[in-house]
C-alpha positions as semicolon CSV with decimal commas, in nm:
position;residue;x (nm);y (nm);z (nm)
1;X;-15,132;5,275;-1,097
2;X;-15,350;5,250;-1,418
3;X;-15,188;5,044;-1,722
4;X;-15,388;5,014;-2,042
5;X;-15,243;4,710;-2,026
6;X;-15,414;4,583;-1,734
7;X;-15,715;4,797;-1,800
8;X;-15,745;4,597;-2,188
9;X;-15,813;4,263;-1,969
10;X;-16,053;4,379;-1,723
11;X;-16,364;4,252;-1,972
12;X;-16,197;3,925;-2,066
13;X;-16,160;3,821;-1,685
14;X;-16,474;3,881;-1,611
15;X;-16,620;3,658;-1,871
16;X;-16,393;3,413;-1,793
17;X;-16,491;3,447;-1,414
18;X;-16,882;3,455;-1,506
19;X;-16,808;3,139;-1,753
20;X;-16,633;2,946;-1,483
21;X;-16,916;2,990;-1,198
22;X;-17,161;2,841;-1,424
23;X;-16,923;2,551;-1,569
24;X;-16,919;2,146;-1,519
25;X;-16,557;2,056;-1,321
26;X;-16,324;1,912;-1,622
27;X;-16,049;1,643;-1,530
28;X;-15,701;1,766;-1,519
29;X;-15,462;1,495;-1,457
30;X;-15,132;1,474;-1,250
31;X;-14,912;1,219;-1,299
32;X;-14,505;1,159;-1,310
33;X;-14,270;0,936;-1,180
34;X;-14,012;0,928;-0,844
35;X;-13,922;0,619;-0,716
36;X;-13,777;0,816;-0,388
37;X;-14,194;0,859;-0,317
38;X;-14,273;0,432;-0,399
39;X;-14,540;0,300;-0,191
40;X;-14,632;0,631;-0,025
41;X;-14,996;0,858;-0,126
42;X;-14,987;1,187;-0,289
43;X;-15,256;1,406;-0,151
44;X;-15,337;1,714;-0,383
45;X;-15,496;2,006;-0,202
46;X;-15,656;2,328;-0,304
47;X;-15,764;2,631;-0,034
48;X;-16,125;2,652;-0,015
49;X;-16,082;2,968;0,041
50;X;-15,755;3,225;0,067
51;X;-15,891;3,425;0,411
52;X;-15,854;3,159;0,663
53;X;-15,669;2,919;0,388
54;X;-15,824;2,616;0,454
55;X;-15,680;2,305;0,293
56;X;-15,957;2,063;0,091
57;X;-15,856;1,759;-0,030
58;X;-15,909;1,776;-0,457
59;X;-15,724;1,442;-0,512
60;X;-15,509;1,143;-0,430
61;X;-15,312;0,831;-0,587
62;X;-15,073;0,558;-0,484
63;X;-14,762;0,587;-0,625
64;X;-14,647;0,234;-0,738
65;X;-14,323;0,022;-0,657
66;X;-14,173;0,205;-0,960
67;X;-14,217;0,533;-0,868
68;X;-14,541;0,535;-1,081
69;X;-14,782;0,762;-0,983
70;X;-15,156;0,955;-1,202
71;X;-15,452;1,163;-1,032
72;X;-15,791;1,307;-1,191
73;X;-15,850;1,641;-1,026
74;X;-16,180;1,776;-1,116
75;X;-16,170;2,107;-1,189
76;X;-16,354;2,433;-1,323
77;X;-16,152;2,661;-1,400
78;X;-15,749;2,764;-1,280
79;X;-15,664;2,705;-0,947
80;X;-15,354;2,686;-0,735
81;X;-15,245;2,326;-0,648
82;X;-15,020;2,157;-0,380
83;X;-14,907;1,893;-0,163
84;X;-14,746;1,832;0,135
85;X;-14,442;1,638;0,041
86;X;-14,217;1,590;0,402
87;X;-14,010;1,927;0,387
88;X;-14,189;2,081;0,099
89;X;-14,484;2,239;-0,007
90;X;-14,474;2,106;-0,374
91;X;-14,749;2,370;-0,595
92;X;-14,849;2,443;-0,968
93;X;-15,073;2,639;-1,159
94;X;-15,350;2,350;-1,285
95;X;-15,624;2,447;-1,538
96;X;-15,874;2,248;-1,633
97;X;-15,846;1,955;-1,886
98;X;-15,456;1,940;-1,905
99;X;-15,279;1,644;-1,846
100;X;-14,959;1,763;-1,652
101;X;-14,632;1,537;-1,617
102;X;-14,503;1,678;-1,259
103;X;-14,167;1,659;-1,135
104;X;-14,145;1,614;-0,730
105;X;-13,802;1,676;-0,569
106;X;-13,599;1,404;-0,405
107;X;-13,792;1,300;-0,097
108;X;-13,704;1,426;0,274
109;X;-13,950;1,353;0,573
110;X;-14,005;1,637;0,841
111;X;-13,783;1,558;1,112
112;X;-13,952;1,511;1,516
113;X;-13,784;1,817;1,585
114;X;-13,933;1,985;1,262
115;X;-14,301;1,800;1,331
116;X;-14,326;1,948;1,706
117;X;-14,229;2,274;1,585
118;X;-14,533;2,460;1,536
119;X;-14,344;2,764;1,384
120;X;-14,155;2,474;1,133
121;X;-14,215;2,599;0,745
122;X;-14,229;2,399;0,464
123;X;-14,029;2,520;0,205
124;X;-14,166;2,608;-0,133
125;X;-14,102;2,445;-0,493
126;X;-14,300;2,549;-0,785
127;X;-14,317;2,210;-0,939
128;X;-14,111;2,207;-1,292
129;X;-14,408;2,083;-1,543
130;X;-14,472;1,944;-1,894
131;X;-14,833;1,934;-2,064
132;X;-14,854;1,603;-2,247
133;X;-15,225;1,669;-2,357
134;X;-15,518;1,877;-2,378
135;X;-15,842;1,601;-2,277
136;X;-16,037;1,930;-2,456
137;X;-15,873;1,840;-2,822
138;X;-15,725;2,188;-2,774
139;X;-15,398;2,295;-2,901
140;X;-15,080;2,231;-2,664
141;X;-14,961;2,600;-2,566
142;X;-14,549;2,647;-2,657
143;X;-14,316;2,547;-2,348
144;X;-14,250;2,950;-2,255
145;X;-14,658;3,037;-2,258
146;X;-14,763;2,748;-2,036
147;X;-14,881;2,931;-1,709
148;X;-14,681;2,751;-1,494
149;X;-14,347;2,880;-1,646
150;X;-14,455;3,243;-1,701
151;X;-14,527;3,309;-1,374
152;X;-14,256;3,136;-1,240
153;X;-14,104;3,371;-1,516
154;X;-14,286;3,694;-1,438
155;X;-14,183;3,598;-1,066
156;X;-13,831;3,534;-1,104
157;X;-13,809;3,933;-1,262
158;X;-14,086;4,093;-1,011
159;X;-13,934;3,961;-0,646
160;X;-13,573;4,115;-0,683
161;X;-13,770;4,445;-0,745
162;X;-14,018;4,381;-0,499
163;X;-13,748;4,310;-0,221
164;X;-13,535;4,608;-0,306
165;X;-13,808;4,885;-0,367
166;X;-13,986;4,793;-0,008
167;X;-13,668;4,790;0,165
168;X;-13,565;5,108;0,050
169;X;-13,914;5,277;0,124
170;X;-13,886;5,193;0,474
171;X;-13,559;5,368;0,544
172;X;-13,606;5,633;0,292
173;X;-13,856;5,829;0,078
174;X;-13,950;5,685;-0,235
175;X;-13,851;5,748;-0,562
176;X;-14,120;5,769;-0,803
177;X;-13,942;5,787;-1,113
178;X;-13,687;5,466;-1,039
179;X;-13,999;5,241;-0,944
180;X;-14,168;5,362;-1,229
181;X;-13,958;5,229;-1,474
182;X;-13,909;4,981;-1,301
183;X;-14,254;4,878;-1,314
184;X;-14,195;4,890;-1,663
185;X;-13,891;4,684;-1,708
186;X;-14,081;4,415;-1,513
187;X;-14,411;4,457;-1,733
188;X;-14,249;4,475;-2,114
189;X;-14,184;4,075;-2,118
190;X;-14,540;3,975;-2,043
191;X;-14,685;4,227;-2,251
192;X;-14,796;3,986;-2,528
193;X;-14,841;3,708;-2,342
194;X;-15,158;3,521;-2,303
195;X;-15,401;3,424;-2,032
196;X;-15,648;3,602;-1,868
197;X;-15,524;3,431;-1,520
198;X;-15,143;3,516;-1,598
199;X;-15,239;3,884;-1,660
200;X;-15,449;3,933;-1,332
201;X;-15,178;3,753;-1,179
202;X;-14,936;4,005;-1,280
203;X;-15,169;4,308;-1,242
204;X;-15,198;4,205;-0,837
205;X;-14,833;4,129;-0,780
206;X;-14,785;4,519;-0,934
207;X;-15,044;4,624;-0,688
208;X;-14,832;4,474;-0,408
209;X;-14,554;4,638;-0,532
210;X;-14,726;5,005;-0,534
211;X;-14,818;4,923;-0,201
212;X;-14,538;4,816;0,012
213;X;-14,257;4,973;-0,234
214;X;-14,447;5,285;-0,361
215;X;-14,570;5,320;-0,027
216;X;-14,915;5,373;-0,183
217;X;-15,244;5,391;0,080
218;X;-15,475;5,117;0,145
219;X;-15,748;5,322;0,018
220;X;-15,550;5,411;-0,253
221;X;-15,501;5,053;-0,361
222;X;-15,889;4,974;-0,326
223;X;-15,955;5,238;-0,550
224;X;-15,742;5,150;-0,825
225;X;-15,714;4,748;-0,810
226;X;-16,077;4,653;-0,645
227;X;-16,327;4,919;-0,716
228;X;-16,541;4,794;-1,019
229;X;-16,304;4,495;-1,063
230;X;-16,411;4,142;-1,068
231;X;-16,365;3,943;-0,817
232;X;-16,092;3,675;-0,828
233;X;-16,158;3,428;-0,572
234;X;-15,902;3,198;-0,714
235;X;-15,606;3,422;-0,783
236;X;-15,333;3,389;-0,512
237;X;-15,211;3,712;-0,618
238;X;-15,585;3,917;-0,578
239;X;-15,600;3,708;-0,263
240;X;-15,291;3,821;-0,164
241;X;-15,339;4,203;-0,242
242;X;-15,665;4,177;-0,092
243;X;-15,600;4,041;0,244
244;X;-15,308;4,328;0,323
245;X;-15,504;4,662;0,219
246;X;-15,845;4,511;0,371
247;X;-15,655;4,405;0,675
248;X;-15,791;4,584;1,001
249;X;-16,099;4,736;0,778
250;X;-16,312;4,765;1,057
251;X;-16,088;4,978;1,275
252;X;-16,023;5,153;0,973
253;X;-16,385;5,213;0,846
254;X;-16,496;5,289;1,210
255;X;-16,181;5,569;1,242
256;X;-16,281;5,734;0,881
257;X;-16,693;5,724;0,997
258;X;-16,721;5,740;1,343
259;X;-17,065;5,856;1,349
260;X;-17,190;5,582;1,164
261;X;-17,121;5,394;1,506
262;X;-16,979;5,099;1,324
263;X;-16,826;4,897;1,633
264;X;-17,159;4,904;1,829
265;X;-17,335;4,794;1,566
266;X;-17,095;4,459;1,515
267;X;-17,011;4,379;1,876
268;X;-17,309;4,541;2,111
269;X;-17,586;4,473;1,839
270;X;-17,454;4,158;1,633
271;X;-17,704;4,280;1,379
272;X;-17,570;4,181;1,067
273;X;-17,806;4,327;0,817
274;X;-17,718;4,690;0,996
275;X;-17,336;4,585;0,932
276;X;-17,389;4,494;0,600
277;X;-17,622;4,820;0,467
278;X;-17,344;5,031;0,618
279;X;-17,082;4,892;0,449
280;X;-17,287;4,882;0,072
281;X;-17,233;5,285;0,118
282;X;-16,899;5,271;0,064
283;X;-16,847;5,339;-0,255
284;X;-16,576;5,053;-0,302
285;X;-16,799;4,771;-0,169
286;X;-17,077;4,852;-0,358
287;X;-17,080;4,444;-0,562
288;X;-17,180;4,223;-0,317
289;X;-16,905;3,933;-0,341
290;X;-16,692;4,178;-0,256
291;X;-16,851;4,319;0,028
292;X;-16,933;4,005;0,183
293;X;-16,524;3,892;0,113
294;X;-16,490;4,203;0,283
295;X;-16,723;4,157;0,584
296;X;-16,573;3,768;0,621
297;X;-16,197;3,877;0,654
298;X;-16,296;4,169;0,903
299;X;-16,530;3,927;1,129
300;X;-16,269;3,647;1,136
301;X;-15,979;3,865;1,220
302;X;-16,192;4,060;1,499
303;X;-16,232;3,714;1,597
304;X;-15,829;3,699;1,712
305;X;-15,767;4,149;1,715
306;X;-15,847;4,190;2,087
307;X;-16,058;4,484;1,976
308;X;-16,370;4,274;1,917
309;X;-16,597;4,048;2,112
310;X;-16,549;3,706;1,997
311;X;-16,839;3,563;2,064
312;X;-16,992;3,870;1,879
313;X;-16,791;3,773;1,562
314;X;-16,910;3,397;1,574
315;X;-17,264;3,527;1,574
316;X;-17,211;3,780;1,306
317;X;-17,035;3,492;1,086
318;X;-17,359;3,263;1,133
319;X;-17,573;3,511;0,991
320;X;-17,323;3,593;0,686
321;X;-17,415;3,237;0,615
322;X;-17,747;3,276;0,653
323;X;-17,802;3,548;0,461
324;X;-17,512;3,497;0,181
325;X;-17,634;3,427;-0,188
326;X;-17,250;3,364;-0,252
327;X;-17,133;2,982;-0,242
328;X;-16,785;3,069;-0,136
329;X;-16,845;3,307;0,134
330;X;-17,078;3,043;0,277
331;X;-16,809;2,766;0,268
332;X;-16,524;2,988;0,371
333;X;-16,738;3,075;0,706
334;X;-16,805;2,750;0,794
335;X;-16,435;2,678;0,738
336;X;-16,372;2,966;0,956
337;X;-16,596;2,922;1,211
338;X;-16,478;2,498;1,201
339;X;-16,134;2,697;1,292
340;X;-16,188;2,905;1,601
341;X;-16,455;2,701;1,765
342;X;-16,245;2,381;1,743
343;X;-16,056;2,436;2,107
344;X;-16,365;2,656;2,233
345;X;-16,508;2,492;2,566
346;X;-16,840;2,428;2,495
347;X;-16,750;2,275;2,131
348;X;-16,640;1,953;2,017
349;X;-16,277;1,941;1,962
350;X;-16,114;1,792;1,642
351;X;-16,158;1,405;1,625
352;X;-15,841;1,178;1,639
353;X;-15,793;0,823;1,520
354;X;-15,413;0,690;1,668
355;X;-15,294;0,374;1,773
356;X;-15,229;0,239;2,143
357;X;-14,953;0,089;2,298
358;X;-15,144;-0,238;2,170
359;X;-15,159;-0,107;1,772
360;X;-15,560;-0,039;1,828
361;X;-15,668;0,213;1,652
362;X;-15,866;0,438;1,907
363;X;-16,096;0,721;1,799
364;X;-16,154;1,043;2,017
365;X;-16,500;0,980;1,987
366;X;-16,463;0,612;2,129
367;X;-16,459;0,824;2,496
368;X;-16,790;0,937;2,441
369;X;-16,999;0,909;2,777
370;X;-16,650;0,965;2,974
371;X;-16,479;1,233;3,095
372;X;-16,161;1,241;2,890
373;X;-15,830;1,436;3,018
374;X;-15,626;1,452;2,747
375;X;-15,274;1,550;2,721
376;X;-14,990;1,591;2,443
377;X;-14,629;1,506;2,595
378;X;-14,309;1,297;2,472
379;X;-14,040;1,061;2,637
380;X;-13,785;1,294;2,685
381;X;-13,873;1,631;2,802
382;X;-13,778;1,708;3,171
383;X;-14,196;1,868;3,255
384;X;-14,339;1,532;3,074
385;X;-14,139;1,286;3,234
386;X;-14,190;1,457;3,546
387;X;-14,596;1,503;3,490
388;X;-14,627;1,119;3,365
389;X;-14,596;1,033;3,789
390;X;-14,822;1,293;3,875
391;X;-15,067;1,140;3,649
392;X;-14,983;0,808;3,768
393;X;-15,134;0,914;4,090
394;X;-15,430;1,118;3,925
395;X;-15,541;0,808;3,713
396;X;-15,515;0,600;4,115
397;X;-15,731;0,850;4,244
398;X;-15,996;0,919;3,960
399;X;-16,012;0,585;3,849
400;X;-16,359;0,532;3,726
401;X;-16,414;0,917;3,729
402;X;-16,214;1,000;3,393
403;X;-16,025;0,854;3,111
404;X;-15,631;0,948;3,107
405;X;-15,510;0,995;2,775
406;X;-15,181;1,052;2,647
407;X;-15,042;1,172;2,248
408;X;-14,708;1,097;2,289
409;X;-14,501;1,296;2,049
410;X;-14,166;1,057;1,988
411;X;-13,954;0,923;1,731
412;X;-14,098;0,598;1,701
413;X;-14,413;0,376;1,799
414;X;-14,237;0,127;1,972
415;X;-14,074;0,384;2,155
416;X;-14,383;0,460;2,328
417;X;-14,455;0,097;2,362
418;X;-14,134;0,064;2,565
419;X;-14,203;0,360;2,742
420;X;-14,524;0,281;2,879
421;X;-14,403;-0,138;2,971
422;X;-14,134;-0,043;3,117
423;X;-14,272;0,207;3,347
424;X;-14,590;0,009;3,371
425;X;-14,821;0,357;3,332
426;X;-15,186;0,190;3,345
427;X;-15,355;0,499;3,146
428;X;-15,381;0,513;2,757
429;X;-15,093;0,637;2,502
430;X;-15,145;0,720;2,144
431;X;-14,916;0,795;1,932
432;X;-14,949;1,092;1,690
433;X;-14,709;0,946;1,325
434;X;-15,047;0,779;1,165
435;X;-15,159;1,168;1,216
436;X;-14,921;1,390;1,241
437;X;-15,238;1,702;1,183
438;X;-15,333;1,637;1,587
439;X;-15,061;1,853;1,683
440;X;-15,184;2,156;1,419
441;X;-15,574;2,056;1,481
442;X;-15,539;2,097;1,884
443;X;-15,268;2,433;1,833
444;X;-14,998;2,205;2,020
445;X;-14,723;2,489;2,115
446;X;-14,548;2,357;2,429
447;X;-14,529;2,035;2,605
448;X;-14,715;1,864;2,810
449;X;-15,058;2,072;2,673
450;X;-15,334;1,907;2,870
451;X;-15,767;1,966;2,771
452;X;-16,067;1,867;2,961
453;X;-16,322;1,723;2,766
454;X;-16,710;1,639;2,908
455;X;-16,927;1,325;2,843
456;X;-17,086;1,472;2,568
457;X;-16,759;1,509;2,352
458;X;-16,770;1,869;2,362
459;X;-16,472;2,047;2,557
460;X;-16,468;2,161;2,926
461;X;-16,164;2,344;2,967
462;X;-15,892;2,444;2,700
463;X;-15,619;2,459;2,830
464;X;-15,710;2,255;3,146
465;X;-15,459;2,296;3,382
466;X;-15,204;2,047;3,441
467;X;-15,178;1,803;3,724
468;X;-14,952;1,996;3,969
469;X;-15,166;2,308;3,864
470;X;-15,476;2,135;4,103
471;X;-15,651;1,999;3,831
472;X;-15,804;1,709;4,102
473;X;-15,993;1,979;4,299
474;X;-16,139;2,133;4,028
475;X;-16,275;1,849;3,787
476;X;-16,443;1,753;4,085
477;X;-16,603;2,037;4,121
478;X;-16,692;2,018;3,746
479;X;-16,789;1,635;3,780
480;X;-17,002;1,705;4,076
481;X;-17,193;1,991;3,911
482;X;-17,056;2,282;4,150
């Protein structure tokens, strides 16, 4: 789908993408007022990259008794902003130098239920926002062309579309002419609009719409959305685009050139400059940032595909950094690689600091020197309560062998306090509410989840088996060296 539209902004986004690489960060400035929110901190958090989305902290404030609450983000140049407000995953558009006046929704914690549930959502809210001021001594843009509210406008016509044209392309052949003008129905209000941002924005969500409701190929999309197109590392929409139609590339690529031997080279030969030459002669991924975006997303999904060897893909993302003259591909693979090494035995598993059954804060790495079995459980399911006395007699027998430690997963703190004096259990409990991110960092899914992890902080076995599952017999034949 080529729009003169779409093709008339092509120049201006790629001076504004070449303008923002070399620019100083500018202060943009959050601020508003909810009493529901008094007392607590507002964390503001940016991906640091859309492949593996990895959260980065950008900013934070204390919100006052009143409700009060103001944040200095530094930023370059337009990036999507959130927060992790209990049930909601609060976001805006933020560019740089504005001074936004934000307006959260009425408070509501995750519930236990809705914190142990690793398949738990948050649900969205495009924050409602006002600009007060421009800290550039530009001109305020009018309510209807701040970004914020056209895409929320541009997104409010494009969904309904969206939804109905992919539904009816899976159950029936699609109709070219309908979608079509429907394409541009959705189009003719944001013609005149400004922003370079908005109008990429729009151009990928149309692309997304070609592909899933016009049924329109992969390679199809490349060609007409990424070949000789900047690229917009910053742009949820691009991002978005990107990720499906470059989603199993390697399979694919291998499939269209199978004498180019593709797979042995990545898995049997982990030679990355081979990988990488192969690739450039594809006429799609001849600019580099794009190639190497390319190469990032197909090494971290072979990572999890079951086609690949993993251990291949962790060596071929080490030399992507290496070798990569692009700052964001060399931050996103040490995101990445920070990812799926984390609960890798021979790697040192995410820190922890939680309080005891004493309120002492206690540090994973405190246990250095020990063995450390640690386990995630709670109070009240039937396999934990039933594990705890199995432990009991594990920490009796091991004593001075390995350190027993528990993450209890309740309600409360002084739940687990009661929980461990009335039942007396001599081992250590921690409880996860100061750090709720434990159960995401260690991929909690069921309970009790139990890990082995070796003097020298790095993990033994993950999972470890649990205590009726033998574990006795064989971390002694760990301890002892057999």
């Amino acid at each position: 789908m080529n729009r003169p539209i779409f093709r008339t902004i092509l120049l201006p986004v790629l001076l504004a993408v070449a303008g923002s690489l070399a620019a100083a960060d500018t202060m943009t400035i959050l601020k508003g007022r909810n009493p529901g929110y008094a007392g607590d901190t507002l964390v503001f958090l940016s991906y640091s990259n859309m492949v593996s989305f990895t959260e980065r902290e950008v900013g934070r404030c204390a919100v006052s008794d009143s409700g009060l609450f103001e944040c200095s983000i530094p930023l370059a140049e337009t990036r999507h902003i959130f927060a992790h407000l209990g049930v909601y995953n609060c976001y805006l558009y933020a560019e740089p130098g504005m001074v936004y006046n934000l307006q959260l929704p009425r408070k509501r914690e995750k519930s236990l239920q809705e914190l142990m549930n690793p398949f738990f959502e948050e649900t969205a809210v495009h924050l409602n926002v006002k600009i007060e001021q421009n800290l550039r001594s530009l001109p305020l843009p009018p309510l209807d062309q701040e970004l914020n509210f056209m895409i929320r406008a541009f997104n409010d016509s494009f969904y309904p579309y969206y939804y109905k044209f992919v539904i009816e392309a899976y159950g029936n052949q699609v109709d070219r002419k309908e979608l079509n003008k429907a394409e541009k129905e959705i189009i003719s209000a944001f013609d005149s609009l400004p922003g370079t941002y908005l109008h990429a924005y729009i151009n990928y969500r149309m692309g997304l719409l070609e592909h899933y409701g016009g049924q329109e190929s992969s390679q199809k999309i490349i060609q007409d959305y990424f070949l000789g197109r900047p690229v917009l590392l910053q742009n949820p929409a691009y991002m978005e685009l990107f990720n499906q139609v470059f989603k199993d590339y390697f399979l694919a690529f291998s499939e269209e050139h199978p004498n180019l031997r593709f797979p042995l080279v990545v898995n049997r030969d982990m030679d990355y400059s081979a990988a990488n030459s192969i690739l450039k002669k594809e006429a799609s991924l001849v600019n580099d940032t794009l190639r190497e975006l390319v190469l990032l997303k197909g090494l971290y999904d072979g990572f999890y595909d079951g086609k690949n060897i993993p251990s291949s893909m962790i060596q071929l993302l080490d030399s992507l950094k290496n070798n990569s003259s692009i700052r964001y591909c060399r931050q996103a693979v040490q995101d990445i690689m920070h990812e799926i090494t984390k609960l890798l035995p021979g790697y040192q598993p995410p820190d922890f600091a939680l309080y005891d059954s004493d309120s002492t804060l206690v540090h994973l790495s405190d246990f250095r020197g020990d063995y450390v079995y640690l386990n995630f459980c709670n109070s009240f399911g039937y396999y934990c309560v039933r594990e705890y006395e199995y432990l009991r007699i594990l920490y009796e027998r091991l004593q001075g062998s390995i350190r027993i430690v528990t993450i209890l997963v309740d309600d409360s703190f002084n739940d687990m306090k009661q929980l461990v004096e009335s039942n007396n259990y001599p081992w250590i409990f921690l409880h996860f509410s100061n750090q709720p991110q434990v159960l995401e960092d260690y991929d909690i899914r069921s309970y009790p989840s139990y890990f082995l992890i070796g003097p020298e902080g790095k993990l033994i076995l993950s999972p470890a088996p649990s205590p009726v599952e033998n574990f006795e017999s064989t971390f002694r034949k760990i301890s002892s060296g057999q």
